[in-house]
Backbone atoms as SQL, in Angstrom:
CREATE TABLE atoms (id INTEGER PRIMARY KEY, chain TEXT, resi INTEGER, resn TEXT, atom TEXT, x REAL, y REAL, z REAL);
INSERT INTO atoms VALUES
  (1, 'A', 1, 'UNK', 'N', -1.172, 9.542, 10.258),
  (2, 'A', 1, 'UNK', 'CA', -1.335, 8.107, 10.067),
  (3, 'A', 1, 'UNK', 'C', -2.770, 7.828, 9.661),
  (4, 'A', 2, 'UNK', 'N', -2.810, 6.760, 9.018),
  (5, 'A', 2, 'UNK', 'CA', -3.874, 6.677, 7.910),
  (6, 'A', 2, 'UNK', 'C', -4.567, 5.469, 8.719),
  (7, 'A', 3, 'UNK', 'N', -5.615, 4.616, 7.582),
  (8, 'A', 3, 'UNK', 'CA', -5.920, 3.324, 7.845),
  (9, 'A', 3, 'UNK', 'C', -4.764, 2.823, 7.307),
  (10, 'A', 4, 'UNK', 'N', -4.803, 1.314, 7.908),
  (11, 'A', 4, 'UNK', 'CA', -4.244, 0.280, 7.422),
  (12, 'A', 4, 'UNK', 'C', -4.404, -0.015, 5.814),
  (13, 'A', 5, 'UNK', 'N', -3.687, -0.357, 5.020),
  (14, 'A', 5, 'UNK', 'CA', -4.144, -1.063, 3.916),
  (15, 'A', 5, 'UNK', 'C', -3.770, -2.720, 3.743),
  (16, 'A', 6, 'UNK', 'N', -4.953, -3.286, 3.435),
  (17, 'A', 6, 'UNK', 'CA', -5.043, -4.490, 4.001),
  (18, 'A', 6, 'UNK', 'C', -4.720, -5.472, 2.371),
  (19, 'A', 7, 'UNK', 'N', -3.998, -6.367, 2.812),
  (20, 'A', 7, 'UNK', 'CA', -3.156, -7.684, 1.553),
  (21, 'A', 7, 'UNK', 'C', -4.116, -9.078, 2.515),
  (22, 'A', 8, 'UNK', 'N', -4.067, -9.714, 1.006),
  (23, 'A', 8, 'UNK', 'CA', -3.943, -10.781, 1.153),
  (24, 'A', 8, 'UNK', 'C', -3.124, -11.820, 2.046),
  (25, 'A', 9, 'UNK', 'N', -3.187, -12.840, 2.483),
  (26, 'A', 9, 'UNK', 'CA', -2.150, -13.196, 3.241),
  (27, 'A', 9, 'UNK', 'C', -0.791, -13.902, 2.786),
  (28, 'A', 10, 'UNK', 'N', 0.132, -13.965, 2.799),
  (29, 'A', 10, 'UNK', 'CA', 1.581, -13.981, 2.513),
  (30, 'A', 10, 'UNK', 'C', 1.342, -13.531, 0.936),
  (31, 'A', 11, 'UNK', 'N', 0.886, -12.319, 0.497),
  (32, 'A', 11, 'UNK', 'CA', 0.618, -11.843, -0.605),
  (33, 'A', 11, 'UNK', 'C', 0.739, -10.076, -0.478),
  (34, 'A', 12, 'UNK', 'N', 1.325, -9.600, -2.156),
  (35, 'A', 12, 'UNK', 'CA', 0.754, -8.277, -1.872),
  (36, 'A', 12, 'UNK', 'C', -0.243, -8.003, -2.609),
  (37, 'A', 13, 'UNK', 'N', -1.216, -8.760, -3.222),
  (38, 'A', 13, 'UNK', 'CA', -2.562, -8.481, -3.313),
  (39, 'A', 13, 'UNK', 'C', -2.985, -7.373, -2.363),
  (40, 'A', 14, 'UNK', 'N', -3.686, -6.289, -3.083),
  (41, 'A', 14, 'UNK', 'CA', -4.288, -5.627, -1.809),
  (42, 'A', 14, 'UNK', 'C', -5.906, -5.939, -1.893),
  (43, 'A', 15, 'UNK', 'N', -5.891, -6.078, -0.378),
  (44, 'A', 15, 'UNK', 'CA', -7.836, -6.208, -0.599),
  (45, 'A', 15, 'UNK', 'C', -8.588, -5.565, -1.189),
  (46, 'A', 16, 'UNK', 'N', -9.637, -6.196, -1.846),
  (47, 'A', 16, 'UNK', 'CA', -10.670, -4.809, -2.361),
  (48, 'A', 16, 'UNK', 'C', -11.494, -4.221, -1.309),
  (49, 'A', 17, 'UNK', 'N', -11.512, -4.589, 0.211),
  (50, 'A', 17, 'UNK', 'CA', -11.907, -4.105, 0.828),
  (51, 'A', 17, 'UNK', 'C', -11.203, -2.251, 1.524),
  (52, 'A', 18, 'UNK', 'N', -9.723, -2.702, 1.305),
  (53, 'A', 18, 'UNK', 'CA', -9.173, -1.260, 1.317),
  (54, 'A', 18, 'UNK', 'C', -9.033, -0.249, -0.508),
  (55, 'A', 19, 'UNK', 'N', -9.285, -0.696, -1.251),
  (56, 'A', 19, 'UNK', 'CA', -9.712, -0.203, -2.456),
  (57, 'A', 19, 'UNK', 'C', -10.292, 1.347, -1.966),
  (58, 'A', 20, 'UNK', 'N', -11.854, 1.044, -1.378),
  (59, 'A', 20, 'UNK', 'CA', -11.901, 3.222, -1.029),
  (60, 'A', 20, 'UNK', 'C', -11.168, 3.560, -0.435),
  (61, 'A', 21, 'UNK', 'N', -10.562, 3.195, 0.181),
  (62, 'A', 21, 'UNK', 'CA', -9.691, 3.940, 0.956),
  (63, 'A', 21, 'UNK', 'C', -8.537, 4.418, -0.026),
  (64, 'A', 22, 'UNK', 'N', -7.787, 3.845, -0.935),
  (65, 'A', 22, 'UNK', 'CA', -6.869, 3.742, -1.485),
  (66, 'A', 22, 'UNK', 'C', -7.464, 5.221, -2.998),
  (67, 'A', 23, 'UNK', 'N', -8.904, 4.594, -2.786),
  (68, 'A', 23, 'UNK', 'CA', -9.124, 5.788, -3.695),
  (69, 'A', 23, 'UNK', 'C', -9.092, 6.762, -3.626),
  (70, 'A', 24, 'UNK', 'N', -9.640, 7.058, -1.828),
  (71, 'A', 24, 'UNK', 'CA', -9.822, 8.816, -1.525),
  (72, 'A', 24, 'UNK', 'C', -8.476, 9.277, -1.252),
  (73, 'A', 25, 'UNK', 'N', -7.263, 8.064, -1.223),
  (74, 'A', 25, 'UNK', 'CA', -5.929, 9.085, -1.347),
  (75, 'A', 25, 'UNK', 'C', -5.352, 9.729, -2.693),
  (76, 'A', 26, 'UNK', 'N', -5.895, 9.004, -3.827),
  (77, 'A', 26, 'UNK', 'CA', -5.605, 9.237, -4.775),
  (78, 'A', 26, 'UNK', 'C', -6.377, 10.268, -5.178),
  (79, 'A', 27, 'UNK', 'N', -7.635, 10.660, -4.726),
  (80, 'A', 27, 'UNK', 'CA', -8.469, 11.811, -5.111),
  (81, 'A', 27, 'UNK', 'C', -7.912, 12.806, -4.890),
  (82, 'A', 28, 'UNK', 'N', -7.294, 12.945, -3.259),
  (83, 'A', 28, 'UNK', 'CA', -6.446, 13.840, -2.108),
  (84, 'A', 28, 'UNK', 'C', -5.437, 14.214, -3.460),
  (85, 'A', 29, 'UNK', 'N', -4.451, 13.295, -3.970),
  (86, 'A', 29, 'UNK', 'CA', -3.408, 13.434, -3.937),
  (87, 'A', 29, 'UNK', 'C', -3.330, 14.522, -5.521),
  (88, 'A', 30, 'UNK', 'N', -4.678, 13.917, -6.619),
  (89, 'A', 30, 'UNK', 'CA', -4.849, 14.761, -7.335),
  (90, 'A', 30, 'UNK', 'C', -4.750, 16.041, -7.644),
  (91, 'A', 31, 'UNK', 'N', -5.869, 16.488, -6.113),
  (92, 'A', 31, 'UNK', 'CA', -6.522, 17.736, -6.125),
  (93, 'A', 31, 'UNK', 'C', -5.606, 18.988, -5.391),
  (94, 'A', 32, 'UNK', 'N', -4.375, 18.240, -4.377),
  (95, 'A', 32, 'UNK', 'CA', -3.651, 19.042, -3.476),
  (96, 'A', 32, 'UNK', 'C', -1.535, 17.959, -4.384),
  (97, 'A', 33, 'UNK', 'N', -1.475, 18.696, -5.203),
  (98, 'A', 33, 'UNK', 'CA', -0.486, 18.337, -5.969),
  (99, 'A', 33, 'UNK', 'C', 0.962, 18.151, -5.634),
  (100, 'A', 34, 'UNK', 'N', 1.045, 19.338, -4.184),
  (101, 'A', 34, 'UNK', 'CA', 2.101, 19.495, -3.298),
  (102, 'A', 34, 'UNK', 'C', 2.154, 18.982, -2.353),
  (103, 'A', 35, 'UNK', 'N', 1.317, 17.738, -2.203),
  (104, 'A', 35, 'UNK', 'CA', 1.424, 16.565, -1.192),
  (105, 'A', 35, 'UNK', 'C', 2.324, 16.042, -1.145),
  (106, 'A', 36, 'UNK', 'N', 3.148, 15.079, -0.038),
  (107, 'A', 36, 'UNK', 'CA', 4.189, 14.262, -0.391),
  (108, 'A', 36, 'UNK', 'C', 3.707, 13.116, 0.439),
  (109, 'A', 37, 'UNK', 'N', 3.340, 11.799, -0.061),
  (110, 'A', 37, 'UNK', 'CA', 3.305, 10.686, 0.387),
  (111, 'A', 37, 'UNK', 'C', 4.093, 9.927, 0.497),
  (112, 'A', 38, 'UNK', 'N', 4.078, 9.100, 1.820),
  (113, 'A', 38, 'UNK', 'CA', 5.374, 7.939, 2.238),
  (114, 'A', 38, 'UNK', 'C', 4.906, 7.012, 2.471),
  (115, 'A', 39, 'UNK', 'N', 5.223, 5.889, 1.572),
  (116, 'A', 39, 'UNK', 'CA', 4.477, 4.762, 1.326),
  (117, 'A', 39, 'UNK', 'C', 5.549, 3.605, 2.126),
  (118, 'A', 40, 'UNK', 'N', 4.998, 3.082, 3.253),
  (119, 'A', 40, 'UNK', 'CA', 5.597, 1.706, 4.083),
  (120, 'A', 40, 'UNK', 'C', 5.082, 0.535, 3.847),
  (121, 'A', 41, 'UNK', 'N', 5.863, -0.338, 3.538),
  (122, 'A', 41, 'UNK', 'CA', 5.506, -2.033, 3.569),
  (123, 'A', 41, 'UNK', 'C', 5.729, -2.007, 4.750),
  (124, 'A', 42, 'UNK', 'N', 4.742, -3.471, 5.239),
  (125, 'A', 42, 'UNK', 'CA', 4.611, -3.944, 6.607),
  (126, 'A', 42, 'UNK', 'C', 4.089, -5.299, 6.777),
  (127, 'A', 43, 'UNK', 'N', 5.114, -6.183, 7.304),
  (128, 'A', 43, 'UNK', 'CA', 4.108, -8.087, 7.299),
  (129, 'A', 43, 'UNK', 'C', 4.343, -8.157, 8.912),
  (130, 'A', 44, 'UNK', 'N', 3.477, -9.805, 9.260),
  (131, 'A', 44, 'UNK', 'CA', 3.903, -9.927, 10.438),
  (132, 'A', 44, 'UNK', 'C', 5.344, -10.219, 10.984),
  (133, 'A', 45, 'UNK', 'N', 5.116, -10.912, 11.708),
  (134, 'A', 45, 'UNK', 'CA', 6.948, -11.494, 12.212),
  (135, 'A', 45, 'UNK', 'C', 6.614, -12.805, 12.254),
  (136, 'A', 46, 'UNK', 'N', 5.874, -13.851, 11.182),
  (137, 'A', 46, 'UNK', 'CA', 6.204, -14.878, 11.268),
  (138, 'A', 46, 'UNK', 'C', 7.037, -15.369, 10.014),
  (139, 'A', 47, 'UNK', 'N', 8.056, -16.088, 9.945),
  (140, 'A', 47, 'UNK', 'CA', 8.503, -16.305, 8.805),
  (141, 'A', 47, 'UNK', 'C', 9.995, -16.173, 8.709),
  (142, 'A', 48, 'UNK', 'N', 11.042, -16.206, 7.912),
  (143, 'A', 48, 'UNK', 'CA', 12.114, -15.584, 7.712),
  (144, 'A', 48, 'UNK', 'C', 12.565, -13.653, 7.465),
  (145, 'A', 49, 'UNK', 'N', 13.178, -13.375, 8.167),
  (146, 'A', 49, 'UNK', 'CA', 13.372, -12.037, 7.871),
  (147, 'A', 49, 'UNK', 'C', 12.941, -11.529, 6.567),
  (148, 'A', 50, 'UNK', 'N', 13.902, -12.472, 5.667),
  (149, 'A', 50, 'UNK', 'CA', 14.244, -12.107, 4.511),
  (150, 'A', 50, 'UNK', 'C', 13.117, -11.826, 3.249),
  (151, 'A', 51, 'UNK', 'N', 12.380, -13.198, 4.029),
  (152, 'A', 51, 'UNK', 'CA', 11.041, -13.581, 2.757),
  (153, 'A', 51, 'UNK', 'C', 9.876, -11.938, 3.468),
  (154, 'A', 52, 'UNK', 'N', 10.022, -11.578, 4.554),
  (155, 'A', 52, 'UNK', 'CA', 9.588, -10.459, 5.209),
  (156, 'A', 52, 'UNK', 'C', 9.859, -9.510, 4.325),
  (157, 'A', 53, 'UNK', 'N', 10.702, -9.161, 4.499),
  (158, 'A', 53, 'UNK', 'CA', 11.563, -7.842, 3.933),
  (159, 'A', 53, 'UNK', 'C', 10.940, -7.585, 2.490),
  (160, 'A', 54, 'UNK', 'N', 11.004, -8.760, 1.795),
  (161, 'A', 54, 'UNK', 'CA', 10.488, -8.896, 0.318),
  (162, 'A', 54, 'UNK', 'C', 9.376, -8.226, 0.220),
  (163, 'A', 55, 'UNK', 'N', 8.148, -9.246, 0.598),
  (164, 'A', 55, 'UNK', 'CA', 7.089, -9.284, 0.817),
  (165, 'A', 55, 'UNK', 'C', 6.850, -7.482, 1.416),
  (166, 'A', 56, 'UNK', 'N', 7.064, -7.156, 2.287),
  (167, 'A', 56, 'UNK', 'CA', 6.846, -5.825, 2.380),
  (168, 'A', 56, 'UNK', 'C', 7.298, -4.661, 1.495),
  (169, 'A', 57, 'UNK', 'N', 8.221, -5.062, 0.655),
  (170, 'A', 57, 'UNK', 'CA', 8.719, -4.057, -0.415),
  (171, 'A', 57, 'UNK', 'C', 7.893, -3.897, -1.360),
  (172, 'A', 58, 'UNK', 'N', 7.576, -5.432, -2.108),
  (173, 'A', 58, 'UNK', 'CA', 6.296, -5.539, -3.016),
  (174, 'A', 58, 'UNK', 'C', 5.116, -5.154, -2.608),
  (175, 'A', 59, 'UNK', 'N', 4.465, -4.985, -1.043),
  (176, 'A', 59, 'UNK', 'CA', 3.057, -4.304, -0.118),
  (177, 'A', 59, 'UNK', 'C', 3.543, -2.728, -0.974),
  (178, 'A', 60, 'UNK', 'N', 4.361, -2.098, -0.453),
  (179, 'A', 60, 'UNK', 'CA', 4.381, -0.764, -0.853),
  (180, 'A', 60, 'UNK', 'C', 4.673, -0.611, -2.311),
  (181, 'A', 61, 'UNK', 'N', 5.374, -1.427, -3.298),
  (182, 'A', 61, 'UNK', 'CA', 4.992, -1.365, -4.420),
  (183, 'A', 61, 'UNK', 'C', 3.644, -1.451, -5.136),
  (184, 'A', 62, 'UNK', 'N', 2.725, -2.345, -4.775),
  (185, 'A', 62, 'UNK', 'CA', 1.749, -2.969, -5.034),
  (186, 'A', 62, 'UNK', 'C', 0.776, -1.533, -4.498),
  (187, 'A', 63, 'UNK', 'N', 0.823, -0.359, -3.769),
  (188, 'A', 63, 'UNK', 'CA', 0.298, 0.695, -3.572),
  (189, 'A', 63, 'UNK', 'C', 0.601, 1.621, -4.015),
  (190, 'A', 64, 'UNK', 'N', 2.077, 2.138, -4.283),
  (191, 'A', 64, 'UNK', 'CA', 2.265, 2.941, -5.541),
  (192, 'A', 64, 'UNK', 'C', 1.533, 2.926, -6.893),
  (193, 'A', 65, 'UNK', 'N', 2.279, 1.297, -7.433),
  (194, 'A', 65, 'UNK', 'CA', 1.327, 1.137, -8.458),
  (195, 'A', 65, 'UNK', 'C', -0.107, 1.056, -8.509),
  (196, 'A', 66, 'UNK', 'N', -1.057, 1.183, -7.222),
  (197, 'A', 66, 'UNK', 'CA', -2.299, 1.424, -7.834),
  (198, 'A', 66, 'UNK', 'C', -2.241, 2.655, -7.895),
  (199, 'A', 67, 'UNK', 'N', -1.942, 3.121, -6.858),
  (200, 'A', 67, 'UNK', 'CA', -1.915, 5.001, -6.801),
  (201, 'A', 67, 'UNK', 'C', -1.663, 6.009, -7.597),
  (202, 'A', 68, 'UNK', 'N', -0.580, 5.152, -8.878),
  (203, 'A', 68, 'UNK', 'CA', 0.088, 5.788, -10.039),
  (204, 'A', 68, 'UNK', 'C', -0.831, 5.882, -11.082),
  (205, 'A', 69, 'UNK', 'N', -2.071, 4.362, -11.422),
  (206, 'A', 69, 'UNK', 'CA', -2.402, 4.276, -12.141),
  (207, 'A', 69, 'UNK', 'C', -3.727, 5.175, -12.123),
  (208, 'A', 70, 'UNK', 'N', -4.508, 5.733, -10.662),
  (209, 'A', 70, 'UNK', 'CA', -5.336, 6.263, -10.288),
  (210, 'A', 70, 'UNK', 'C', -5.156, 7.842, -10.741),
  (211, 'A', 71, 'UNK', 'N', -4.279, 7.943, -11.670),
  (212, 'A', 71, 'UNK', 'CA', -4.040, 9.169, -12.124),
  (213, 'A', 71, 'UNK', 'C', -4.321, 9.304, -13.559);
């Protein structure tokens, strides 16, 4: 288990404050090729399930796609 990667609020903006962090996985992930990463969305529990559920799908999209492009 990693750091947190930190969004905006009811957003999947990711902060630029988790940005290094996001970088040195992508460095990792470069250099050791037979890695396998598992990428989780995660919001609070205020709100509707549903708009939840979303919102956390797009968090872990929104980290793939930087992670993809970091290549």
């Amino acid at each position: 288990m990693g750091l947190p990667i930190l969004f905006e609020i009811n957003s999947a903006e990711i902060l630029v404050k988790s940005l290094p962090y996001l970088n040195q996985i992508g460095t990792l992930l470069r250099e050791e090729s037979a890695l396998i990463l598992v990428i989780e969305g995660h919001t609070d529990a205020n709100g509707p399930s549903d708009y939840n559920l979303a919102l956390s799908r797009k968090r872990a999209e929104a980290v793939a796609d930087y992670l993809i492009g970091s290549f």
